[in-house]
PQR file of N, CA, C, O and H, with PARSE charges and radii, in Angstrom:
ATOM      1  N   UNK A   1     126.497  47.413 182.304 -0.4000 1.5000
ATOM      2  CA  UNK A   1     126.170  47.214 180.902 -0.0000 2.0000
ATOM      3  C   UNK A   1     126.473  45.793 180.449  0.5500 1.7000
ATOM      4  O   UNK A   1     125.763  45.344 179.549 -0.5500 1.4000
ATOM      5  N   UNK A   2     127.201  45.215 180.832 -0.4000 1.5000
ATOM      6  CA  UNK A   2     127.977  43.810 180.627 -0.0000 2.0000
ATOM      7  C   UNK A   2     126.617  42.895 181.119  0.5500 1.7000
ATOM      8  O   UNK A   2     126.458  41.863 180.467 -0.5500 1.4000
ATOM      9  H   UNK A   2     127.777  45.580 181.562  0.4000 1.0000
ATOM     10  N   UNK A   3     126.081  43.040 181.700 -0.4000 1.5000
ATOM     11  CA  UNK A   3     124.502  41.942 182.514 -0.0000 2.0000
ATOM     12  C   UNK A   3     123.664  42.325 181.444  0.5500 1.7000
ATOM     13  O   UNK A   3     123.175  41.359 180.860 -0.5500 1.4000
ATOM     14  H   UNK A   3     126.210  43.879 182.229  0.4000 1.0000
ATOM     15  N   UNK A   4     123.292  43.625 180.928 -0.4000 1.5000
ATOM     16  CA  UNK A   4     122.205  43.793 180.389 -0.0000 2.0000
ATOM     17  C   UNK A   4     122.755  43.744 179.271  0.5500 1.7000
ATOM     18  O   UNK A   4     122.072  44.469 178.548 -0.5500 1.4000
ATOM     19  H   UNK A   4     123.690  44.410 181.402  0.4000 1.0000
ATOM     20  N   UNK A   5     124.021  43.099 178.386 -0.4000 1.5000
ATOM     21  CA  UNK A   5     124.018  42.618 177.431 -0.0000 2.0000
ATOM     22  C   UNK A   5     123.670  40.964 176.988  0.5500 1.7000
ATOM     23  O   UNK A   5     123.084  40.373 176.081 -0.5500 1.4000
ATOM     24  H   UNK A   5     124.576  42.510 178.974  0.4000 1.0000
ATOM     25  N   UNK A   6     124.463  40.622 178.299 -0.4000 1.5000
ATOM     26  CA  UNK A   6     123.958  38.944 178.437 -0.0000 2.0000
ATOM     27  C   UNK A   6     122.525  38.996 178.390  0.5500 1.7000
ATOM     28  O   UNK A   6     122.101  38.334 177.443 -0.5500 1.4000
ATOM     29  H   UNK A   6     124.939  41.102 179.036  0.4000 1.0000
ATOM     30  N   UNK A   7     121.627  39.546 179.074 -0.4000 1.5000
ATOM     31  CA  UNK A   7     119.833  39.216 179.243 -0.0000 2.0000
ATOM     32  C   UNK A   7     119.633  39.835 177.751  0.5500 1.7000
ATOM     33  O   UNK A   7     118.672  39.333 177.167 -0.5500 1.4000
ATOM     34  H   UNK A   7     121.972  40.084 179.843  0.4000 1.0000
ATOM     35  N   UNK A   8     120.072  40.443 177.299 -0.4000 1.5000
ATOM     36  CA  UNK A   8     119.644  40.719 175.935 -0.0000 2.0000
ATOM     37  C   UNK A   8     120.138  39.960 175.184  0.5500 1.7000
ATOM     38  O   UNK A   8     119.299  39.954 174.283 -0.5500 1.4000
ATOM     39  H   UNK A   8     120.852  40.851 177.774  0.4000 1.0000
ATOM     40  N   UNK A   9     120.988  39.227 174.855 -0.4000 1.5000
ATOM     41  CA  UNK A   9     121.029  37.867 174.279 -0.0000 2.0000
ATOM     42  C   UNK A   9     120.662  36.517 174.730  0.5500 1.7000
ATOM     43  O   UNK A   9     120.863  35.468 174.117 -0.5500 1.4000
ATOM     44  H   UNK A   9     121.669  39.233 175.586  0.4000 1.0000
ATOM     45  N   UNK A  10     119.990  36.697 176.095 -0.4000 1.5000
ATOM     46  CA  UNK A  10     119.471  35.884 176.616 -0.0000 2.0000
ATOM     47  C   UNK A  10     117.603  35.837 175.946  0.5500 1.7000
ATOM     48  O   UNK A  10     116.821  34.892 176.047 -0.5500 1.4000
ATOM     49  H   UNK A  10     119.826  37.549 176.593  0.4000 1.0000
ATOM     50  N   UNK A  11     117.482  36.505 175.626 -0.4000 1.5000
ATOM     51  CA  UNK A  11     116.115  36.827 174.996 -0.0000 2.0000
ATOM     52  C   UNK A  11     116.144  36.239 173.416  0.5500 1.7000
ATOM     53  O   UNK A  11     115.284  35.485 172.961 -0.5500 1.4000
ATOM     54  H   UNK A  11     118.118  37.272 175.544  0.4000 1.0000
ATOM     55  N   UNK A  12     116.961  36.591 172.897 -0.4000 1.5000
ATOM     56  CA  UNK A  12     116.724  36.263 171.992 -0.0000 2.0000
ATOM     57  C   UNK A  12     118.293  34.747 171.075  0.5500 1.7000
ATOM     58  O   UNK A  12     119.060  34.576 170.127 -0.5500 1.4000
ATOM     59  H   UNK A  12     117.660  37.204 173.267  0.4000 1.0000
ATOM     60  N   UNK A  13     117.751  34.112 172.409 -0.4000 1.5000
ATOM     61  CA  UNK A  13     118.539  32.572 171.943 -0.0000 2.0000
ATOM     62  C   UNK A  13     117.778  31.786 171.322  0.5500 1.7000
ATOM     63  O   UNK A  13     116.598  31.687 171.660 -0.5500 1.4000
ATOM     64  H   UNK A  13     117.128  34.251 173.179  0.4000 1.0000
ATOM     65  N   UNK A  14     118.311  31.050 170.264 -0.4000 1.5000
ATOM     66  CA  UNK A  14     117.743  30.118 169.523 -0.0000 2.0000
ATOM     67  C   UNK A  14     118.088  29.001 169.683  0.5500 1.7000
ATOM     68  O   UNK A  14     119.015  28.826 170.474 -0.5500 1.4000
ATOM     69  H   UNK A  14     119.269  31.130 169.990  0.4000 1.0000
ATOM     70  N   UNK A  15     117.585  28.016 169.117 -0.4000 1.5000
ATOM     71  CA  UNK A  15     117.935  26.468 168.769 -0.0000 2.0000
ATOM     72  C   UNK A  15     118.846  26.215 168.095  0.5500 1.7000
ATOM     73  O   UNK A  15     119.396  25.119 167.983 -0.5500 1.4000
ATOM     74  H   UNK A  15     116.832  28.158 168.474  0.4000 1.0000
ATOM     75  N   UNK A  16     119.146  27.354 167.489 -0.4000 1.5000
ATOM     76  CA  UNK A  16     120.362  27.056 166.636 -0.0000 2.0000
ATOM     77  C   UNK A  16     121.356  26.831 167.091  0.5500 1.7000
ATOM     78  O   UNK A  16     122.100  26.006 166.563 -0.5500 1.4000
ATOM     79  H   UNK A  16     118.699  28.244 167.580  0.4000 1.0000
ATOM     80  N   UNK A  17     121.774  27.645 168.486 -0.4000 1.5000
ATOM     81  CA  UNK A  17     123.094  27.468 168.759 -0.0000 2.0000
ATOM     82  C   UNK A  17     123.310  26.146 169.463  0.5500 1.7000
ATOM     83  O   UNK A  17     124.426  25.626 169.451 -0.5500 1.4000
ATOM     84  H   UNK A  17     121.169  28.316 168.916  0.4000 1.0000
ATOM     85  N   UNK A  18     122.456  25.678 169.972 -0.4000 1.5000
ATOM     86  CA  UNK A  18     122.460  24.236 170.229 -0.0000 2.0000
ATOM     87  C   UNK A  18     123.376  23.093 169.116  0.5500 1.7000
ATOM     88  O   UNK A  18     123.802  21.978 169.417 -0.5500 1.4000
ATOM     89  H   UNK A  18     121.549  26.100 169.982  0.4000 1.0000
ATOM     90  N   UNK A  19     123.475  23.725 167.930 -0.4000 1.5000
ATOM     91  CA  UNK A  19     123.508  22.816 167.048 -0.0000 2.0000
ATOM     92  C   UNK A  19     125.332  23.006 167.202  0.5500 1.7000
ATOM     93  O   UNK A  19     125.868  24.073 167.503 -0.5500 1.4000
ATOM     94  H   UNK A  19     123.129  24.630 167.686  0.4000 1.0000
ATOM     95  N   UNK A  20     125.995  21.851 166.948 -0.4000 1.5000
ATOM     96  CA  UNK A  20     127.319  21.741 166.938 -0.0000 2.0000
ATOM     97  C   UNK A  20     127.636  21.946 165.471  0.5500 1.7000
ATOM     98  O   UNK A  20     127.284  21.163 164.589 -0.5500 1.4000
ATOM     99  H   UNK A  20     125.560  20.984 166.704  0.4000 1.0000
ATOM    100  N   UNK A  21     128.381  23.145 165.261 -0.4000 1.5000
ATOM    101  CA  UNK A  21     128.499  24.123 163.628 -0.0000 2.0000
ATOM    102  C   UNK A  21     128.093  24.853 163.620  0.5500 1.7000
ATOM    103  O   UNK A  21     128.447  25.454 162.605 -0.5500 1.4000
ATOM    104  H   UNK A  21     128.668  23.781 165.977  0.4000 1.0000
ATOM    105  N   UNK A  22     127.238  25.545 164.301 -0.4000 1.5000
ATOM    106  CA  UNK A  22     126.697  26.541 163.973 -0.0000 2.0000
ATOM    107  C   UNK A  22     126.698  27.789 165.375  0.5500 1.7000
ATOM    108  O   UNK A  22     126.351  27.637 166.546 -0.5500 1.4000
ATOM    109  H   UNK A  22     126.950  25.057 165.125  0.4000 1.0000
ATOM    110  N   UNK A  23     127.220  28.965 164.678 -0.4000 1.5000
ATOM    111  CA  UNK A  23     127.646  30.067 165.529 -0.0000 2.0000
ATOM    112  C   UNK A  23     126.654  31.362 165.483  0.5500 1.7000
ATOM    113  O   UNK A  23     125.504  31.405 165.047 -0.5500 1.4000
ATOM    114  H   UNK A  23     127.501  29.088 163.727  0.4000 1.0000
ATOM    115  N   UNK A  24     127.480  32.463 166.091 -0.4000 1.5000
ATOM    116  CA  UNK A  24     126.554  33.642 166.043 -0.0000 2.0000
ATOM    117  C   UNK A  24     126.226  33.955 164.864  0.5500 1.7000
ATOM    118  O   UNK A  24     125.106  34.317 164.503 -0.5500 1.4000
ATOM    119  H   UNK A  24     128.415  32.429 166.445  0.4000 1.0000
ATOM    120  N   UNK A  25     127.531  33.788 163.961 -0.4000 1.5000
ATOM    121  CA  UNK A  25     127.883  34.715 162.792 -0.0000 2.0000
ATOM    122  C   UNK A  25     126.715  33.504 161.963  0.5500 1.7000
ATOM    123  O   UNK A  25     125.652  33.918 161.502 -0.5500 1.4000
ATOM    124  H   UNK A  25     128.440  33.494 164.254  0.4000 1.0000
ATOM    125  N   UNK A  26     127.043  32.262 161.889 -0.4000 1.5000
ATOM    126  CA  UNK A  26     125.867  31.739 160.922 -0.0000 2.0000
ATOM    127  C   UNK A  26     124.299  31.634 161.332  0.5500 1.7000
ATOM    128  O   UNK A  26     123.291  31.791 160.643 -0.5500 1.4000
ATOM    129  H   UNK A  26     127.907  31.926 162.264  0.4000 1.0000
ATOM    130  N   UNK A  27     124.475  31.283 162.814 -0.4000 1.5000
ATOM    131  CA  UNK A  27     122.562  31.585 163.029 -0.0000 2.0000
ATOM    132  C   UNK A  27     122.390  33.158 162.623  0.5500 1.7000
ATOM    133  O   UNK A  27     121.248  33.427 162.249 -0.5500 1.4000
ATOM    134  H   UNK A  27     125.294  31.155 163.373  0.4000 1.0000
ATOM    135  N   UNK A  28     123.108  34.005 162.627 -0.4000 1.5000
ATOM    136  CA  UNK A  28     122.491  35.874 162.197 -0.0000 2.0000
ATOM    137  C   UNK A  28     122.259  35.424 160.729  0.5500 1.7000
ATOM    138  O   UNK A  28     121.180  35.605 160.165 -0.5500 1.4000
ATOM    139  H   UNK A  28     124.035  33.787 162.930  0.4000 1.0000
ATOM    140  N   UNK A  29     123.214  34.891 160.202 -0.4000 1.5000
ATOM    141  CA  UNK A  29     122.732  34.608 158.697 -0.0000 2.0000
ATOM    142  C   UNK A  29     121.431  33.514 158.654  0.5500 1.7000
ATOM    143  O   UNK A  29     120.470  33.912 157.996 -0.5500 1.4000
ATOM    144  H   UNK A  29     124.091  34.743 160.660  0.4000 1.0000
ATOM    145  N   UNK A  30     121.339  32.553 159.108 -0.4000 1.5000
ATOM    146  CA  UNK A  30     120.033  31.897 158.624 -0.0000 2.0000
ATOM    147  C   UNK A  30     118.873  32.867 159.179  0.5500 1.7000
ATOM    148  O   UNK A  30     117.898  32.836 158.429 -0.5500 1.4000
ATOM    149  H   UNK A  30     122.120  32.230 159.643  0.4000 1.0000
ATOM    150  N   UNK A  31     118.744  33.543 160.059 -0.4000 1.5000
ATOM    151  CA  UNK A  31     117.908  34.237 160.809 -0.0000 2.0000
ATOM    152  C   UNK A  31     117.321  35.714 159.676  0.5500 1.7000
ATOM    153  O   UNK A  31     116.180  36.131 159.478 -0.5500 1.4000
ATOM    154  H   UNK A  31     119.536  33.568 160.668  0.4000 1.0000
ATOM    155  N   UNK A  32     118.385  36.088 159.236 -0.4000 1.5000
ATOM    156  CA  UNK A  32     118.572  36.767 158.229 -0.0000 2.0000
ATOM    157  C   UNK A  32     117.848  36.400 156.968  0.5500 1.7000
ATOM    158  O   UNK A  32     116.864  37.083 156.684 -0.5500 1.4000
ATOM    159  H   UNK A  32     119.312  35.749 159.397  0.4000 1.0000
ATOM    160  N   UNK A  33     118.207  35.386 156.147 -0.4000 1.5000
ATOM    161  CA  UNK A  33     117.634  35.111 154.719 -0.0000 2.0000
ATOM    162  C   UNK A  33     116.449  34.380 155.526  0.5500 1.7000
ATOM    163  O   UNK A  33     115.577  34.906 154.834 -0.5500 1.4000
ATOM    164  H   UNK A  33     119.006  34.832 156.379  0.4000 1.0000
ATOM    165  N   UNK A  34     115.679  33.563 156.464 -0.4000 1.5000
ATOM    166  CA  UNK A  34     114.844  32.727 156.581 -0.0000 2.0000
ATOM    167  C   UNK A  34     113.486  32.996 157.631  0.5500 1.7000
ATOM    168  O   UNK A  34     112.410  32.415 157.772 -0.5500 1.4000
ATOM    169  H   UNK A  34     116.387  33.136 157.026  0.4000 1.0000
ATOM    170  N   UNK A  35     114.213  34.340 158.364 -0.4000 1.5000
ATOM    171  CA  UNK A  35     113.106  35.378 159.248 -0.0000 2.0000
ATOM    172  C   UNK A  35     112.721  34.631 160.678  0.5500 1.7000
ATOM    173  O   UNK A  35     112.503  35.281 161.700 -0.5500 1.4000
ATOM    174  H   UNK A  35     115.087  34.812 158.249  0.4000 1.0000
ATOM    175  N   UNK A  36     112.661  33.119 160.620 -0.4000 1.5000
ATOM    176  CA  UNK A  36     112.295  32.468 161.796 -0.0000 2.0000
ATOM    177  C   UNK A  36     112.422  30.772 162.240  0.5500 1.7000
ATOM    178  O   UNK A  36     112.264  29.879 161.407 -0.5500 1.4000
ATOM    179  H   UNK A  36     112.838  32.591 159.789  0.4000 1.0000
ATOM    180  N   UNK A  37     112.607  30.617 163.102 -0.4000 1.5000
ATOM    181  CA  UNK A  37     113.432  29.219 163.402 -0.0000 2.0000
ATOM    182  C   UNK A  37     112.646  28.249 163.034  0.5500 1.7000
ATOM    183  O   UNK A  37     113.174  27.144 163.160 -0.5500 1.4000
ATOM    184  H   UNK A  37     112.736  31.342 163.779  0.4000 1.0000
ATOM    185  N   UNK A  38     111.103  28.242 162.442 -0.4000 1.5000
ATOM    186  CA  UNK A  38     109.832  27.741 161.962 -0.0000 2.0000
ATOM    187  C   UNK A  38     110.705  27.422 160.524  0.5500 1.7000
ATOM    188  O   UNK A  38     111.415  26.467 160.209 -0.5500 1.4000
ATOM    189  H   UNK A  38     110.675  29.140 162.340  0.4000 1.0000
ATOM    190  N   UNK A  39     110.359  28.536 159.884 -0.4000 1.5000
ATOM    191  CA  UNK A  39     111.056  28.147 158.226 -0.0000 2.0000
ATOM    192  C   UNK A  39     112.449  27.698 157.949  0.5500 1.7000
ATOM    193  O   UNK A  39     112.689  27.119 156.890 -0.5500 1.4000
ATOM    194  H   UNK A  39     109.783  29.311 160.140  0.4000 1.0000
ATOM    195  N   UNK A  40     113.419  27.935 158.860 -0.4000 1.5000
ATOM    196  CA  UNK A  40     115.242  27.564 159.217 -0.0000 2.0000
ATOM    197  C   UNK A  40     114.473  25.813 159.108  0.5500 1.7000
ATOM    198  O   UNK A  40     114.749  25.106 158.139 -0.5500 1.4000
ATOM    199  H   UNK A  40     113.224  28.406 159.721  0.4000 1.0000
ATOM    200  N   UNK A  41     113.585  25.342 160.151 -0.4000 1.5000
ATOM    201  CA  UNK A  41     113.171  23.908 160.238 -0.0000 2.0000
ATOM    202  C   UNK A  41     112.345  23.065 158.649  0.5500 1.7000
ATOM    203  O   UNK A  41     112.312  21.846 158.478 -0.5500 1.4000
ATOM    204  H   UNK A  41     113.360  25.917 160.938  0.4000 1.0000
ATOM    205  N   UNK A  42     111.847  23.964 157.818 -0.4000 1.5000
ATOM    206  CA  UNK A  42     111.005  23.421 157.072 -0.0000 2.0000
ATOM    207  C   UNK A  42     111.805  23.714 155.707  0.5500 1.7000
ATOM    208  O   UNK A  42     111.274  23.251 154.697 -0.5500 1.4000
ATOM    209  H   UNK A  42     111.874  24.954 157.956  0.4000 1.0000
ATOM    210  N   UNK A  43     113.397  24.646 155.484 -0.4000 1.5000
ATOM    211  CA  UNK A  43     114.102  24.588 154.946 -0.0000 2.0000
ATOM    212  C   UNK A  43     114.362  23.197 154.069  0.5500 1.7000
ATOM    213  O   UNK A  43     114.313  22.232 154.833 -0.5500 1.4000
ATOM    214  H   UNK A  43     113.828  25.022 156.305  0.4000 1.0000
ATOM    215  N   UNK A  44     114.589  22.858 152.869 -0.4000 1.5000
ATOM    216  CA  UNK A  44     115.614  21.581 152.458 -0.0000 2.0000
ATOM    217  C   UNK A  44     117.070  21.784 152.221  0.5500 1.7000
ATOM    218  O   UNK A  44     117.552  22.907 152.072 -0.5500 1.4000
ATOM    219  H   UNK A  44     114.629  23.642 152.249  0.4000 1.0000
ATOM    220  N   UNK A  45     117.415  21.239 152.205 -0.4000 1.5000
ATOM    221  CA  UNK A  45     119.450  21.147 151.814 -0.0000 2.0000
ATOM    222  C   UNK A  45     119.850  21.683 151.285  0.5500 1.7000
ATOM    223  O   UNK A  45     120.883  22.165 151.750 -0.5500 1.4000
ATOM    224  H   UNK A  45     117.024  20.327 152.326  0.4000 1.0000
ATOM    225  N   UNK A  46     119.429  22.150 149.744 -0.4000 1.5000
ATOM    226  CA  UNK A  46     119.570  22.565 148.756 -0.0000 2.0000
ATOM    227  C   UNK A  46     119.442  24.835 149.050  0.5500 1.7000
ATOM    228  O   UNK A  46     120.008  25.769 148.481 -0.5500 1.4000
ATOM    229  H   UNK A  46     118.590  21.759 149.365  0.4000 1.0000
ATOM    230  N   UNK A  47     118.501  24.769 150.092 -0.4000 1.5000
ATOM    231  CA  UNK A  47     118.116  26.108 150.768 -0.0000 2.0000
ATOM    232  C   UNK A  47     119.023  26.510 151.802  0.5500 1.7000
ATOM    233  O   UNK A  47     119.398  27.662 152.023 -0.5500 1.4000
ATOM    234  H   UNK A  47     118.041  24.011 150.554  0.4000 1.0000
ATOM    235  N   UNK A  48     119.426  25.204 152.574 -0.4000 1.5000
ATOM    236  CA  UNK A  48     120.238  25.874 153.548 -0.0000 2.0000
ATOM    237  C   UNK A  48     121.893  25.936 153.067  0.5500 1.7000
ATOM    238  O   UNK A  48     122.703  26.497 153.805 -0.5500 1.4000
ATOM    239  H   UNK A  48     119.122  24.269 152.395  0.4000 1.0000
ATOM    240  N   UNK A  49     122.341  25.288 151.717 -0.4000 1.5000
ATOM    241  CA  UNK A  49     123.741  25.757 151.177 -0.0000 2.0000
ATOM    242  C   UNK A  49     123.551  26.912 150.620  0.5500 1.7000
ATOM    243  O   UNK A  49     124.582  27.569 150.759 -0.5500 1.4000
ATOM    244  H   UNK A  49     121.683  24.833 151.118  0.4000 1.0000
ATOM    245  N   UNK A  50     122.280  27.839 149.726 -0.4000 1.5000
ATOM    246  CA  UNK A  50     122.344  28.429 148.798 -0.0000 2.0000
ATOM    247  C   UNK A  50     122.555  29.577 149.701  0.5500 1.7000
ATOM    248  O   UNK A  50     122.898  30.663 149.235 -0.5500 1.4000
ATOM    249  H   UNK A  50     121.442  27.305 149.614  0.4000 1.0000
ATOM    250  N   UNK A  51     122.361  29.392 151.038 -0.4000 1.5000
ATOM    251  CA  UNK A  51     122.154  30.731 152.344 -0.0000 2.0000
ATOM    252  C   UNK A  51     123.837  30.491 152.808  0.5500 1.7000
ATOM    253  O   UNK A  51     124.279  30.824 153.908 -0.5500 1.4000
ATOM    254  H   UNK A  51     122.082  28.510 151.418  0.4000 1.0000
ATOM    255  N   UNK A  52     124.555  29.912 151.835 -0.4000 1.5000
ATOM    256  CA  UNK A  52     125.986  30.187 152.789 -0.0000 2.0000
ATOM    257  C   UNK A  52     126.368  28.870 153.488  0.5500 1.7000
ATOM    258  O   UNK A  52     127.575  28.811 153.725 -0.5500 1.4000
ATOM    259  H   UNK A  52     124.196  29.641 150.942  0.4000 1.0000
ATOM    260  N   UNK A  53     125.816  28.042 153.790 -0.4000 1.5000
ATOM    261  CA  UNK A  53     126.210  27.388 155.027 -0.0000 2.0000
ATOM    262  C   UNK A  53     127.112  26.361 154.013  0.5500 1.7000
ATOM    263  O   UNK A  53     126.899  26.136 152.821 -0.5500 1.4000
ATOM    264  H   UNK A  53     124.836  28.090 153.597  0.4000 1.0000
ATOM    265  N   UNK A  54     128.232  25.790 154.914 -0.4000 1.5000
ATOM    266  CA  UNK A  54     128.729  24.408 153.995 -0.0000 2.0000
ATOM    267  C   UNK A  54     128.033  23.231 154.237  0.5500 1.7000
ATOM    268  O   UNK A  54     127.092  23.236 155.030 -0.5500 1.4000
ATOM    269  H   UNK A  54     128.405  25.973 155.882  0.4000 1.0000
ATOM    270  N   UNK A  55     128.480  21.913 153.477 -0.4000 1.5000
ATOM    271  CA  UNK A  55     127.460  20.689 153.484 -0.0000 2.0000
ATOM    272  C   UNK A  55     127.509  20.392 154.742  0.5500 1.7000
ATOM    273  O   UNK A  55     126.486  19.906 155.224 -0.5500 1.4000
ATOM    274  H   UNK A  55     129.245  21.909 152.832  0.4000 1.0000
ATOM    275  N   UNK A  56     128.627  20.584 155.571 -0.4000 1.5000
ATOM    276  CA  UNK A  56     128.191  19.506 157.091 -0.0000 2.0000
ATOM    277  C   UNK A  56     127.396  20.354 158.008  0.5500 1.7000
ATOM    278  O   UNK A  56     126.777  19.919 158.979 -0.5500 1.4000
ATOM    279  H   UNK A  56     129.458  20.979 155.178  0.4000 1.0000
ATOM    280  N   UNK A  57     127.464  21.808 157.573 -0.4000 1.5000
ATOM    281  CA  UNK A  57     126.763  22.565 158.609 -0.0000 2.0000
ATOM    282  C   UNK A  57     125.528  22.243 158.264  0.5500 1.7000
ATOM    283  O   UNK A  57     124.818  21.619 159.053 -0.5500 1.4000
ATOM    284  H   UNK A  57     127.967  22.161 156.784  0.4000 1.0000
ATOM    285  N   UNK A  58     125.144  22.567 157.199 -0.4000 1.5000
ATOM    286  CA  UNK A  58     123.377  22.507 156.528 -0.0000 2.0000
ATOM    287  C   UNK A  58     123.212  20.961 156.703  0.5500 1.7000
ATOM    288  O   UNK A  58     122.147  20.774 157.293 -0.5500 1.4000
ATOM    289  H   UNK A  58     125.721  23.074 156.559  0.4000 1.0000
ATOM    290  N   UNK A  59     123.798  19.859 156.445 -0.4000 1.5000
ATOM    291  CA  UNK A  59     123.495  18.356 157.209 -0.0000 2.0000
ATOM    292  C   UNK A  59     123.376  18.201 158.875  0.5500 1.7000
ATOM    293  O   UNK A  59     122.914  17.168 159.359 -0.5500 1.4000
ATOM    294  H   UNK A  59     124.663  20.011 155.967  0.4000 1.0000
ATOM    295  N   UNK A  60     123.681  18.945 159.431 -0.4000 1.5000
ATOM    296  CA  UNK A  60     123.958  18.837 160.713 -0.0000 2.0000
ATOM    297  C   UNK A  60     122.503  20.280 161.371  0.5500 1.7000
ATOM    298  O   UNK A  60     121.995  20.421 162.484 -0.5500 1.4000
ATOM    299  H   UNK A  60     124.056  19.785 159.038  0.4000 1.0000
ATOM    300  N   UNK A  61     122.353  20.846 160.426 -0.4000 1.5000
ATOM    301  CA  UNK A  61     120.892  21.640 160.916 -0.0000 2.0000
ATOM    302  C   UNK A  61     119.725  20.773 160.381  0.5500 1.7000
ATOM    303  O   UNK A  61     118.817  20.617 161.199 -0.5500 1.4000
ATOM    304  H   UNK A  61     122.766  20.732 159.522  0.4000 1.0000
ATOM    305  N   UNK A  62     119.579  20.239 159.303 -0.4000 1.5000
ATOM    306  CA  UNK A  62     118.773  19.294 159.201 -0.0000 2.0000
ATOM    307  C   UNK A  62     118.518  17.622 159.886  0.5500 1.7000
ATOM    308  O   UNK A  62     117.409  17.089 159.833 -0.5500 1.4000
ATOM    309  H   UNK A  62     120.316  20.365 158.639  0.4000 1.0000
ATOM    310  N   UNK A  63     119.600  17.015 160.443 -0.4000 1.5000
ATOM    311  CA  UNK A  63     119.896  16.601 161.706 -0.0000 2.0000
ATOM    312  C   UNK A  63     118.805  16.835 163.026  0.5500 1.7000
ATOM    313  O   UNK A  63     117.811  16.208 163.392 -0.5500 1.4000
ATOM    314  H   UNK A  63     120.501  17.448 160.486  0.4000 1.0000
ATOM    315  N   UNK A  64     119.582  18.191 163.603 -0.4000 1.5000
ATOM    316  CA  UNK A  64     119.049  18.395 164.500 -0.0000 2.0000
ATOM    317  C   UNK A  64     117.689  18.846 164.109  0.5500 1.7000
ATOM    318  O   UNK A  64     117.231  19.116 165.219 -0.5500 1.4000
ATOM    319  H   UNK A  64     120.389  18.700 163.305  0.4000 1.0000
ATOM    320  N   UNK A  65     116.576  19.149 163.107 -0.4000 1.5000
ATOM    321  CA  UNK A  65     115.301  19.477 163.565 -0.0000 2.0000
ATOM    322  C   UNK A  65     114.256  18.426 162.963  0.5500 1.7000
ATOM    323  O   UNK A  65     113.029  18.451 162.872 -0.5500 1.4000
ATOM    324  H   UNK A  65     116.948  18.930 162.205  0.4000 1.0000
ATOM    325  N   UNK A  66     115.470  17.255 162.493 -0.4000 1.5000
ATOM    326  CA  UNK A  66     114.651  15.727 162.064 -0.0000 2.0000
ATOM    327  C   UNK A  66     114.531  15.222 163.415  0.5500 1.7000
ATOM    328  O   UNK A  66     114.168  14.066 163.194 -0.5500 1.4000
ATOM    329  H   UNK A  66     116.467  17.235 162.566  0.4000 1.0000
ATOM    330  N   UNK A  67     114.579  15.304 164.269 -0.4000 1.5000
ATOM    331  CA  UNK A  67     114.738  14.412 165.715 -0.0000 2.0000
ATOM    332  C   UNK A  67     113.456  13.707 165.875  0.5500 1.7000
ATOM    333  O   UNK A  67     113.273  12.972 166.845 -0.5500 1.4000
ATOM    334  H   UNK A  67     114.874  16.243 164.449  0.4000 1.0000
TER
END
């Protein structure tokens, strides 16, 4: 059961966790209010604090999908 929990979170990894600040508990929340890593990207600042996140996290997701 321990393998087929990893491949099941292996399926469904995001870009998010890439991001330095950001964890399970906050990518479930942006994933949550924003439905997909498309709109998490086309988000502004002002969207990604009102979802919880603090300023360096929501600076640091907008960061990473300005590249």
């Amino acid at each position: 059961t321990y393998h087929r929990g990893l491949r099941r979170m292996e399926k469904f990894d995001t870009d998010l966790r890439k991001i330095k600040g950001i964890g399970p508990a906050k990518e479930k929340m942006l994933i949550e209010k924003f439905a997909s890593v498309d709109n998490i990207r086309e988000a502004s600042f002002e969207e990604l604090r009102e979802c919880g996140l603090d300023k360096k996290a929501a600076e640091a997701v907008l960061r990473y999908f300005c590249k």
